[in-house]
C-alpha positions as CSV (number, residue, x, y, z in Angstrom):
1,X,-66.3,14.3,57.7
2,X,-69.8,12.1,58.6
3,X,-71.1,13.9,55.4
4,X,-68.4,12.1,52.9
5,X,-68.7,8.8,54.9
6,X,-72.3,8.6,54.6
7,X,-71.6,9.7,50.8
8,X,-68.9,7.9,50.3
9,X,-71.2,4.3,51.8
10,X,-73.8,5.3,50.1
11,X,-72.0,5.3,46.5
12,X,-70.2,2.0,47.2
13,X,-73.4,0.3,48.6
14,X,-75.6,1.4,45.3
15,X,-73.0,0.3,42.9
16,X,-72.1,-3.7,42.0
17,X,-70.0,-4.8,39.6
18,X,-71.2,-7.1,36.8
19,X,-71.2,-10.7,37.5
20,X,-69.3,-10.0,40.8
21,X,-69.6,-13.0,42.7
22,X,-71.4,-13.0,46.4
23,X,-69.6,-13.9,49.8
24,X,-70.8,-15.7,51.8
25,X,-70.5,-14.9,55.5
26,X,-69.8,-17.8,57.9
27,X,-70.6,-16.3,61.0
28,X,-69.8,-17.3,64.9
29,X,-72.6,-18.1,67.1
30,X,-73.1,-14.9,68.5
31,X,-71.9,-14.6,72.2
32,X,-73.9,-13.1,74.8
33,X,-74.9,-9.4,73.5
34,X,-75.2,-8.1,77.1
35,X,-72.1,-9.1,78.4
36,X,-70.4,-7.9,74.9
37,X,-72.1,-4.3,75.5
38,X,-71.6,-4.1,79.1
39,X,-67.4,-5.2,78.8
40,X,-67.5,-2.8,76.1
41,X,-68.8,0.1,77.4
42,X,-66.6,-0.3,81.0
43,X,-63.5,-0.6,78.2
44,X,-65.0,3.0,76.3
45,X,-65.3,4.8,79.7
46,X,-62.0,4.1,80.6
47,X,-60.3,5.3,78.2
48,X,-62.2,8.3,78.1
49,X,-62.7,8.2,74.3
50,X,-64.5,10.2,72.3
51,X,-66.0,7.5,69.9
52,X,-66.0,4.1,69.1
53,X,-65.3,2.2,66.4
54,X,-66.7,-1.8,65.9
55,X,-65.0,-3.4,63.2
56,X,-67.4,-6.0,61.5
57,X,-70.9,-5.5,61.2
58,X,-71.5,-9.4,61.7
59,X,-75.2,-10.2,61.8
60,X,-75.7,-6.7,62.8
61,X,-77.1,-7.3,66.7
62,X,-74.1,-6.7,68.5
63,X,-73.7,-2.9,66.8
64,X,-77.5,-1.9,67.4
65,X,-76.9,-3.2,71.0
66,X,-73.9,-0.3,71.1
67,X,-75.7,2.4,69.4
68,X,-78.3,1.8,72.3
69,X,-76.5,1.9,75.1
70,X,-73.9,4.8,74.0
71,X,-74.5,8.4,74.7
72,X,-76.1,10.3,72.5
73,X,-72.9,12.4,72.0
74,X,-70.6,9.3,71.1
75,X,-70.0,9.0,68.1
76,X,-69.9,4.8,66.7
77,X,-68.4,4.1,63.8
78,X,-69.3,0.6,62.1
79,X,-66.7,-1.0,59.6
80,X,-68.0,-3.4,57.4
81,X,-66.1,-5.0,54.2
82,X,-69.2,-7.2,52.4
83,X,-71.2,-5.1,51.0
84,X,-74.2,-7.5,50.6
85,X,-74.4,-7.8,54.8
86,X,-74.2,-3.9,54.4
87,X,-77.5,-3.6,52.3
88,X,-79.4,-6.5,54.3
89,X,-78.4,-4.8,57.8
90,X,-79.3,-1.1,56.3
91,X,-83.0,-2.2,55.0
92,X,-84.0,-3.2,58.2
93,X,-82.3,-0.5,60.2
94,X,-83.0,2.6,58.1
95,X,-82.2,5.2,60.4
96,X,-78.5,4.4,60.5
97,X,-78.7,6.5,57.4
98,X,-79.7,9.3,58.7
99,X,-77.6,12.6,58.3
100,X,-78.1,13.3,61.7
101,X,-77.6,10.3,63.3
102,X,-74.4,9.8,65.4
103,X,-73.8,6.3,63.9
104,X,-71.7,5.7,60.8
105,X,-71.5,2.6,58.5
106,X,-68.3,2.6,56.7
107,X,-68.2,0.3,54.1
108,X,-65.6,-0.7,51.6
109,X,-64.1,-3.8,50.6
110,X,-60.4,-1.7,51.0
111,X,-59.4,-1.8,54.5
112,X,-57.2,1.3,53.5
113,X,-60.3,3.2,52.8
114,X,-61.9,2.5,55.7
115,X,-58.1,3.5,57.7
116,X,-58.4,6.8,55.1
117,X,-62.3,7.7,56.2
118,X,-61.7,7.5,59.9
119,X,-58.9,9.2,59.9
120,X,-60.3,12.0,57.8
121,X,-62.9,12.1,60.4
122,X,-60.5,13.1,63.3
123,X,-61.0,9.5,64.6
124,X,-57.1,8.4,66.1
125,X,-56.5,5.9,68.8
126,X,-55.8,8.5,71.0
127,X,-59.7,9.2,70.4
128,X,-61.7,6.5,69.9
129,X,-62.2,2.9,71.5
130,X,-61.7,0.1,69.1
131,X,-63.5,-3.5,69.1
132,X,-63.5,-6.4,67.0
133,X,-66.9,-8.1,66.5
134,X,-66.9,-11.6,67.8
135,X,-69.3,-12.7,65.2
136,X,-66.8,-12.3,62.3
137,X,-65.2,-15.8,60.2
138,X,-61.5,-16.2,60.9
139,X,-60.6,-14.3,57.8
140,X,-62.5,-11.3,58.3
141,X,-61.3,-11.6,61.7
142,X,-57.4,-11.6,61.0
143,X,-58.0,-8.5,58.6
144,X,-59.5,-6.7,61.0
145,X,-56.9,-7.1,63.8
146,X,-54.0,-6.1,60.8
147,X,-56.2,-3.0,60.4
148,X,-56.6,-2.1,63.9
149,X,-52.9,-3.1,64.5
150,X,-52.0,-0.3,61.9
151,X,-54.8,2.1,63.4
152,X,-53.0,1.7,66.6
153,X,-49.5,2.3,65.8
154,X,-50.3,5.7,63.5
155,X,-49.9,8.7,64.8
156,X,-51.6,11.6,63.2
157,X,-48.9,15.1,62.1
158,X,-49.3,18.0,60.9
159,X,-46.7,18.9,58.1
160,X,-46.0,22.9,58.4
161,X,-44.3,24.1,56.0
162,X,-43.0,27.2,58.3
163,X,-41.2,29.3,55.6
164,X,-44.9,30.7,55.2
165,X,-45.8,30.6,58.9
166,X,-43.2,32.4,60.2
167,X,-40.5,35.3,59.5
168,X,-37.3,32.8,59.1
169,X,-37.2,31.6,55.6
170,X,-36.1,27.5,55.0
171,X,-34.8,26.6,52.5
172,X,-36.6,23.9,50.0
173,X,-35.7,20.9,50.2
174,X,-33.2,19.1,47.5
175,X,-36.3,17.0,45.1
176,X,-36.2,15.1,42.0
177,X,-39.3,15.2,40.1
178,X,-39.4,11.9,38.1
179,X,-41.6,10.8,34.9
180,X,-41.4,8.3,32.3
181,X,-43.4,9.9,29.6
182,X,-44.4,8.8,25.9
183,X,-44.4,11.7,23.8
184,X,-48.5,10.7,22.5
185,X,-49.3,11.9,26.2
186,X,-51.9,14.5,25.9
187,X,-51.7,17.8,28.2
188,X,-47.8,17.9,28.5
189,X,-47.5,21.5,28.8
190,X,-50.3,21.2,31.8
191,X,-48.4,18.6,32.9
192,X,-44.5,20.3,33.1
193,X,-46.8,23.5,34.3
194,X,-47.5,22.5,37.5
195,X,-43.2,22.4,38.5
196,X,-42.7,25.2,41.0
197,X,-39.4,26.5,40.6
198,X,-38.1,25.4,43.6
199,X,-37.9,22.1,42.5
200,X,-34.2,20.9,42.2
201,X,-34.9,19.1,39.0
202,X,-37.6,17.4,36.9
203,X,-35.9,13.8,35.1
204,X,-37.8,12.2,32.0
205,X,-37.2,9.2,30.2
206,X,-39.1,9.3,27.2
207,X,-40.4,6.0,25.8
208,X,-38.7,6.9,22.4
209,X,-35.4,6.3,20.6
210,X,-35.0,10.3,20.9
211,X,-35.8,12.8,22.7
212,X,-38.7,14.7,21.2
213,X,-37.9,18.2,19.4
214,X,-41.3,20.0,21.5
215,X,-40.0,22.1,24.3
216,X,-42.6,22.5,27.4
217,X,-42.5,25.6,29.7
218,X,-41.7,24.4,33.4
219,X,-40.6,26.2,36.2
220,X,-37.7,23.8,37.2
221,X,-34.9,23.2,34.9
222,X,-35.8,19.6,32.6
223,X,-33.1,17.1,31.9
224,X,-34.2,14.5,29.5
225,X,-33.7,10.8,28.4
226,X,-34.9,8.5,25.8
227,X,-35.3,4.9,25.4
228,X,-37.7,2.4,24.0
229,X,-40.1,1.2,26.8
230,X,-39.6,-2.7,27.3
231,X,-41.3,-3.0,30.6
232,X,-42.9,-0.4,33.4
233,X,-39.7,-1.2,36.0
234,X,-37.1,-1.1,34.4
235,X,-38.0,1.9,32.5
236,X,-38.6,3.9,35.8
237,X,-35.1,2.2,37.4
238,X,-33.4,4.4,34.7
239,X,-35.1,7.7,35.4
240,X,-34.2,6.5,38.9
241,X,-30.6,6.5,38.3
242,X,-30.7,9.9,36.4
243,X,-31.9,11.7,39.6
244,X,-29.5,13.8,41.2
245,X,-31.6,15.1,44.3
246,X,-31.3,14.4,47.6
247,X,-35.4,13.1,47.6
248,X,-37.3,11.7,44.6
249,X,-40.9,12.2,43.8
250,X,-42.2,9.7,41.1
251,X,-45.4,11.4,38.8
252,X,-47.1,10.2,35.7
253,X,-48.0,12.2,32.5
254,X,-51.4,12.2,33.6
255,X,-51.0,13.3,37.4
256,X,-51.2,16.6,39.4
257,X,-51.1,18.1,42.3
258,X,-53.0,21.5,42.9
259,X,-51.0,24.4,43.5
260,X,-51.4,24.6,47.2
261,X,-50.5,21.3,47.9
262,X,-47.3,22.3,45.9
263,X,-47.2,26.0,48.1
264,X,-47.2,23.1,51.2
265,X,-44.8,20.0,49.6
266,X,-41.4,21.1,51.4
267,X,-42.9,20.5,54.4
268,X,-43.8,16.8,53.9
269,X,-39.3,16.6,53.1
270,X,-39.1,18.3,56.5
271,X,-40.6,15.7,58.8
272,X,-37.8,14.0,61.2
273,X,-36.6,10.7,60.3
274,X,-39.1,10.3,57.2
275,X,-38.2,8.2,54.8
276,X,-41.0,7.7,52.8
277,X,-44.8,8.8,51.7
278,X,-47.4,7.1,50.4
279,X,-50.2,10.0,48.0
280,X,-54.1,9.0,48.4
281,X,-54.8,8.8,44.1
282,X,-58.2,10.5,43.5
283,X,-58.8,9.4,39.8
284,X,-61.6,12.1,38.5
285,X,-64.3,10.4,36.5
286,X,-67.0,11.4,35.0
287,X,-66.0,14.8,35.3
288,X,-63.4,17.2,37.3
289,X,-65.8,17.5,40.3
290,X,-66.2,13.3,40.8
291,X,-63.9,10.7,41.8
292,X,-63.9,7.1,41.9
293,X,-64.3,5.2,45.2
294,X,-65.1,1.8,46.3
295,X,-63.5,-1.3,45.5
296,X,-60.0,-0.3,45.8
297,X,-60.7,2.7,43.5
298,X,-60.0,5.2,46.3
299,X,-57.6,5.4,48.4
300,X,-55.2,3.9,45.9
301,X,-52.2,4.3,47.5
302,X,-49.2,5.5,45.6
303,X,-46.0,5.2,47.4
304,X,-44.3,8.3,45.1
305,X,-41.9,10.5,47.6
306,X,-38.9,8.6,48.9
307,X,-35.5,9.8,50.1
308,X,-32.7,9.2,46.6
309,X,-30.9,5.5,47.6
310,X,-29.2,3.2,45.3
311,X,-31.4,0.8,47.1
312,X,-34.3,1.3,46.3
313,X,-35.8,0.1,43.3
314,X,-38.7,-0.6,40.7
315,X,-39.7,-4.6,40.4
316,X,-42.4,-5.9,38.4
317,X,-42.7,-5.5,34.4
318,X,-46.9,-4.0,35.0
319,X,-48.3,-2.6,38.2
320,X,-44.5,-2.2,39.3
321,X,-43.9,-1.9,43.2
322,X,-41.1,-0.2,44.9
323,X,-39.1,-2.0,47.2
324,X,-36.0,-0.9,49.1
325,X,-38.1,1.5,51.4
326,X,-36.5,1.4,55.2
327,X,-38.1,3.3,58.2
328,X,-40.4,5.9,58.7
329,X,-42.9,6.4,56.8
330,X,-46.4,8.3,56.0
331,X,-49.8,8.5,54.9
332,X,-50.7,11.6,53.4
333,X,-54.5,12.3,54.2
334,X,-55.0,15.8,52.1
335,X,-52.4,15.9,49.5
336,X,-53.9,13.9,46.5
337,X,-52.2,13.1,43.5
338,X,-55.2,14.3,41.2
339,X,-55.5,11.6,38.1
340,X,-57.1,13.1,35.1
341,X,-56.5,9.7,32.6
342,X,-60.3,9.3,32.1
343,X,-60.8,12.9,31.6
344,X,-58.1,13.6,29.3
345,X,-57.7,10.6,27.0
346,X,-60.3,8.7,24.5
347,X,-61.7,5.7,25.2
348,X,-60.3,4.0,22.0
349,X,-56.4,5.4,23.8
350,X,-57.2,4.1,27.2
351,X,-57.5,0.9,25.6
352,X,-54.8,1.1,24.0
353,X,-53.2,1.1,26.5
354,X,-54.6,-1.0,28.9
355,X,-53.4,-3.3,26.4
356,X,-49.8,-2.0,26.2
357,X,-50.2,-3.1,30.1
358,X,-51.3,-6.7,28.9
359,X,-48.2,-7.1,26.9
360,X,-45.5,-5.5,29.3
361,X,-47.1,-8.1,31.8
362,X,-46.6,-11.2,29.2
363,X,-50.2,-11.2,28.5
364,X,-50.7,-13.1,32.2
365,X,-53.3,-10.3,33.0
366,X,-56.5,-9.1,31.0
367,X,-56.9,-5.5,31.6
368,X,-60.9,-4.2,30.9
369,X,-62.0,-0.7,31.3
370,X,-65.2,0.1,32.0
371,X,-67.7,3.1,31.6
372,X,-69.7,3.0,35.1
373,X,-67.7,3.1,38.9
374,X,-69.2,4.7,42.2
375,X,-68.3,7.8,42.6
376,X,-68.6,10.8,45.0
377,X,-68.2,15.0,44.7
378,X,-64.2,15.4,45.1
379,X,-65.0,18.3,47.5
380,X,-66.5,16.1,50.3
381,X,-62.7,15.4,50.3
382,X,-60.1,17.1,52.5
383,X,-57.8,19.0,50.4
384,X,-54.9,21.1,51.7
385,X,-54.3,24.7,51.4
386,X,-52.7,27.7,52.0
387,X,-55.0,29.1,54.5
388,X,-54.4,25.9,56.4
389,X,-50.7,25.8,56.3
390,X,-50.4,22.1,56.9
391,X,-50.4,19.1,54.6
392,X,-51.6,16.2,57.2
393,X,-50.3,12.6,57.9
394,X,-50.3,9.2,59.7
395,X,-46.9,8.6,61.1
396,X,-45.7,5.0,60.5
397,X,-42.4,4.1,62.2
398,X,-42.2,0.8,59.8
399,X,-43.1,0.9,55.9
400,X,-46.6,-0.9,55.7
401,X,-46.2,-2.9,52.5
């Protein structure tokens, strides 16, 4: 996985937004870089790591101090949020680019991105050594310790969805597919397509004052709903209280998974004491191949999968959140939800709707869409599949929102 970090930098790194303001970095006098190194390395040696990871780039001196004095066969990854001290430290220091090199810069202004990419790269805290850099402001510096605080208390699992591993059948688990769907969504029948029929039941409340007369194939029986959208929570509260399974997995119009993440899905029901999961979005733009990173763009978290409970609800009339969630929870790491709204809808629609958004939120937020976002090759990504026989996670015994 050092080929999509160095991909994955690269993109963000060559990509600014317009009139995006700089940061500047207040750093701390550096301390003494020997002593740093030396306390370091004693730390790394103990704990018989396999890599280390620095978190804050700083002025740069104390990570080219580390990649010096590690072995060639440690792998250091470098975390770094500004992208401007990124680009500074890398046109001095060229060779930290290098394919080959066992250093890698991960930079991303989303801490959850930079939590996604290590962990995609096998890196765990049962692996790797991890350091603040004393150089970092107080801000940065509180960020970084929530981030390594959440590092630390994950624990990577592998969800196996054993009616295919093994000769003793299990039975699927009891799931509510829920949507709240206008009936101008384009691709409906791709979208009701994808339901495998072990599915309990897929619930839609269509933002209309009827149902609509078209009938799409699915899998799993449909029950439907109508009413007129007033605002993005309460609308998905009532397709809430319509579910009837024992789990519910929330998914928009314009949202997939691929049919082996599907083959795998029971297994993620199956984990002990899970409450929750949280789905990595990968929105595909400009093409099927691509999707967005950087900038929050990717990982976009999307807390969908959640065990049925009248307490747990929708808030928030745009960009709702769920609240409600209590106890274990996950991070899916190869199960996207794939988001196809760029590829699938016209500009002029997308609008349209980004405007919709404006007025469900009272017109307190100004919604823009734009033509140009850094982007990398969706198969640099880890996807699961059959072969593999294992969707995999970070355990969470708390949820993280």
């Amino acid at each position: 996985m050092s080929k999509l970090i160095k991909h994955y930098t690269d993109a963000v790194l060559a990509f600014a937004f317009k009139d995006q303001p700089s940061k500047t970095i207040l750093q701390k006098t550096s301390e003494d870089i020997p002593a740093f190194t030396e306390r370091t390395l004693n730390i790394f040696k103990k704990s018989r790591a396999t890599a280390l990871v620095l978190f804050g780039l700083g002025d740069g001196k104390h990570a080219l101090a580390l990649h010096a004095a590690l072995p060639e066969t440690t792998k250091l990854f470098v975390c770094e949020t500004d992208m401007n001290t990124a680009r500074t430290f890398l046109k001095s220091n060229s060779d930290w680019t290098d394919k080959n090199s066992n250093v890698n810069l991960i930079c991303d202004t989303s801490l959850w991105a930079q939590l996604y990419l290590l962990a995609l790269a096998n890196v765990s805290s049962d692996t790797a050594t991890l350091v603040l850099n004393p150089t970092m402001d107080d801000e940065t510096k509180q960020q970084y310790q929530s981030l390594q605080r959440l590092f630390m208390q994950s624990k990577p699992h592998q969800a196996i969805n054993s009616s295919y591993l093994s000769h003793v059948g299990v039975a699927a688990p009891d799931l509510s597919v829920g949507a709240i769907l206008s009936p101008d969504e384009p691709d409906l029948d791709v979208y009701f397509g994808q339901f495998p029929d072990w599915v309990k039941e897929v619930v839609v409340v269509w933002d209309n004052e009827t149902v609509p007369e078209t009938n799409y194939p699915c899998a799993a029986p449909v029950r439907h709903f109508a009413h007129p959208l007033d605002d993005f929570a309460s609308q998905r509260n009532r397709m809430l209280d319509e579910c009837e399974g024992d789990w519910i997995l929330c998914l928009d119009g314009d949202e997939m998974f691929n049919e082996e993440v599907w083959d795998l899905f029971p297994a993620c029901m199956l984990v002990k004491r899970l409450e929750a999961c949280y789905f990595p979005r990968m929105t595909l733009y400009p093409d099927e191949n691509h999707s967005k990173v950087g900038y929050g763009l990717w990982p976009d978290l999307q807390l969908r999968l959640f065990k049925n409970s009248k307490d747990i609800r929708f808030e928030r009339p745009i960009h709702e959140r769920l609240t409600g969630i209590q106890g274990r929870t996950a991070l899916a790491l190869d199960a996207p939800i794939l988001h196809y709204s760029r590829l699938r809808k016209s500009p002029e629609v997308l609008t349209a709707k980004l405007k919709r958004f404006d007025k469900a939120g009272g017109d307190t937020i100004t919604h823009v869409l734009s033509e140009d976002y850094p982007n990398v090759e969706r198969s640099l990504f880890a996807e699961a599949s059959f072969i593999m026989g294992a969707i995999q996670m970070l355990m969470l015994e708390e949820n993280p929102a």
